[in-house]
C-alpha positions in Angstrom: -3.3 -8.7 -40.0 -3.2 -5.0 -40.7 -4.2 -3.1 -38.2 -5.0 0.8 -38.6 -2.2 1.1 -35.7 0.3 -1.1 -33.9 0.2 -3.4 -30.4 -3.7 -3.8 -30.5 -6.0 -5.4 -28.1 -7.7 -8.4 -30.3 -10.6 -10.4 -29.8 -11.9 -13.5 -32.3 -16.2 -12.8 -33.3 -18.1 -15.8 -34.4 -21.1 -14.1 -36.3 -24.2 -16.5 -35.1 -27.3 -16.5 -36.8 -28.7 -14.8 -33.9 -26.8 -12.1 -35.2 -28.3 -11.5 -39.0 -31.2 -9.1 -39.7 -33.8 -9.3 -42.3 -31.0 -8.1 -44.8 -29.1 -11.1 -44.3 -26.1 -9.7 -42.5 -24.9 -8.7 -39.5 -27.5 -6.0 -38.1 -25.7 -2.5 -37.4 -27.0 -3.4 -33.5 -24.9 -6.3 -33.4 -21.4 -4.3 -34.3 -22.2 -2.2 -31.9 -22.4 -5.2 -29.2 -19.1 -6.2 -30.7 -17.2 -2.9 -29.5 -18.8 -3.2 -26.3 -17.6 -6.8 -25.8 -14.0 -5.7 -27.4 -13.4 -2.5 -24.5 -15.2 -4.5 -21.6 -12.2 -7.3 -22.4 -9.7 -5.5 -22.9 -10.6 -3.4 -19.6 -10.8 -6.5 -17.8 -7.3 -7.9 -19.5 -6.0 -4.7 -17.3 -7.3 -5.6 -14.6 -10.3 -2.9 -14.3 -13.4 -5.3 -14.2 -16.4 -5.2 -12.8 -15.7 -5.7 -9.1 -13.2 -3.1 -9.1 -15.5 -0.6 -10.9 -17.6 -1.3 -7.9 -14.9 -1.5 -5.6 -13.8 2.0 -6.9 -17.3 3.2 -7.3 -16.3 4.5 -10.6 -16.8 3.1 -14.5 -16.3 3.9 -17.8 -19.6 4.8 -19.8 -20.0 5.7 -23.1 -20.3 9.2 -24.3 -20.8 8.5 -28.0 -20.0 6.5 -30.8 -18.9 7.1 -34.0 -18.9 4.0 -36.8 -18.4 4.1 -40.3 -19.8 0.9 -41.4 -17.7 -0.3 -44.5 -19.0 -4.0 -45.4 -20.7 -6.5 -44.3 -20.7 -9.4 -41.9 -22.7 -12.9 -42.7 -23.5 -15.8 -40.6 -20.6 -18.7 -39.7 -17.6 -15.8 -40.8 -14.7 -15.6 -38.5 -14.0 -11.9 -37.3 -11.5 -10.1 -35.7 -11.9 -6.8 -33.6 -9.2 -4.7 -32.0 -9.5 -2.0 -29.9 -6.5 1.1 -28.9 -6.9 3.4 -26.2 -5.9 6.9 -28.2 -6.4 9.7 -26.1 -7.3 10.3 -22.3 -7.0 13.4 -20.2 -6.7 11.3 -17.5 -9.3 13.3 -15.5 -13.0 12.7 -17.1 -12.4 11.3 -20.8 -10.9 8.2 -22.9 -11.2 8.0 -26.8 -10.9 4.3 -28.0 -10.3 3.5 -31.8 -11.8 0.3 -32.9 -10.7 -1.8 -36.5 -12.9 -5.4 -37.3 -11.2 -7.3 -40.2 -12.4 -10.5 -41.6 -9.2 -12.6 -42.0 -10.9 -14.7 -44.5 -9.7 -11.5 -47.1 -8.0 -9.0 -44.7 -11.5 -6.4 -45.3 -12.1 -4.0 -42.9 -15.8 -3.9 -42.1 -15.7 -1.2 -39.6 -13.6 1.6 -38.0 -15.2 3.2 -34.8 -14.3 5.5 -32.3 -15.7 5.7 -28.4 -15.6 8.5 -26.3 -16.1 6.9 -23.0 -16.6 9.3 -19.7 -15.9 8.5 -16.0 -18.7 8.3 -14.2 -19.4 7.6 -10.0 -21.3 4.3 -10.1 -23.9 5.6 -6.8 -25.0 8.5 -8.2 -24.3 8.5 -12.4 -22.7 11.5 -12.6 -19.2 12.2 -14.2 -16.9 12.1 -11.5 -12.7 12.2 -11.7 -11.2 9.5 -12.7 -9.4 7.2 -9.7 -5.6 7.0 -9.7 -6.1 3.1 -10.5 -8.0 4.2 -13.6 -5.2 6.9 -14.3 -2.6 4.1 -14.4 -4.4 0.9 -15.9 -6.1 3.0 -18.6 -2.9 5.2 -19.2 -1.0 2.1 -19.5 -2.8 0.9 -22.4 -2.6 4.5 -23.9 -1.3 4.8 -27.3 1.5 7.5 -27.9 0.9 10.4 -30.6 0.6 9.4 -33.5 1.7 11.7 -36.9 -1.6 13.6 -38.4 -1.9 12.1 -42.3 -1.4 15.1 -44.9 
């Protein structure tokens, strides 16, 4: 597969027919699904899941998304999303990049970045991020990659 960067965090899609609009393809609504499903696995795969969100009375919630949609997705296709965590400040933010290739063809069918903010689960407001958050997160986190000319 080629991936925008290296040692990704990959999960397989199924596109249902649950999943195609009027347009018949994958409604923008469902990618958007798909990138939550992608980060809530691959927090989980390091070990931050719900009950320690709760435990820690802290979670990750999305600040904004930005998707550029580049084809499309129809019913019965085989998908693959991966997710990167690129940046974190390790106090209130996270940026994660997000690639979805059909391996039918290698296409990419979307690129996406997240910008996810800590919040205190009791009372919704941003709140520092825990040391477990720090470390789990941060060891996940991309190095620096070069800037393209």
């Amino acid at each position: 597969m080629s991936w925008d960067l290296s040692n990704p965090f990959v999960i397989d899609i199924q596109v249902s027919a649950d999943d195609i609009d009027g347009l018949g393809h994958a409604n923008n609504a469902v990618y958007v699904s798909w990138l939550e499903r992608c980060a809530w696995r691959h927090s989980q795969y390091l070990g931050l899941d719900l009950s320690e969100y709760r435990r820690l009375d802290r979670a990750m919630a999305v600040l904004r998304h930005e998707i550029d949609y580049l084809a499309s997705a129809y019913e019965d296709q085989q998908l693959q999303m991966a997710t990167w965590i690129v940046e974190s400040d390790q106090r209130l933010k996270m940026d994660r990049r997000f690639q979805l290739i059909r391996p039918a063809d290698g296409v990419t069918l979307l690129r996406a970045k997240t910008t996810f903010v800590c919040i205190e689960l009791s009372s919704g407001k941003p709140k520092r991020m825990p040391p477990a958050f720090v470390e789990g997160y941060g060891a996940a986190l991309q190095p620096p990659f070069p800037m393209e000319l």
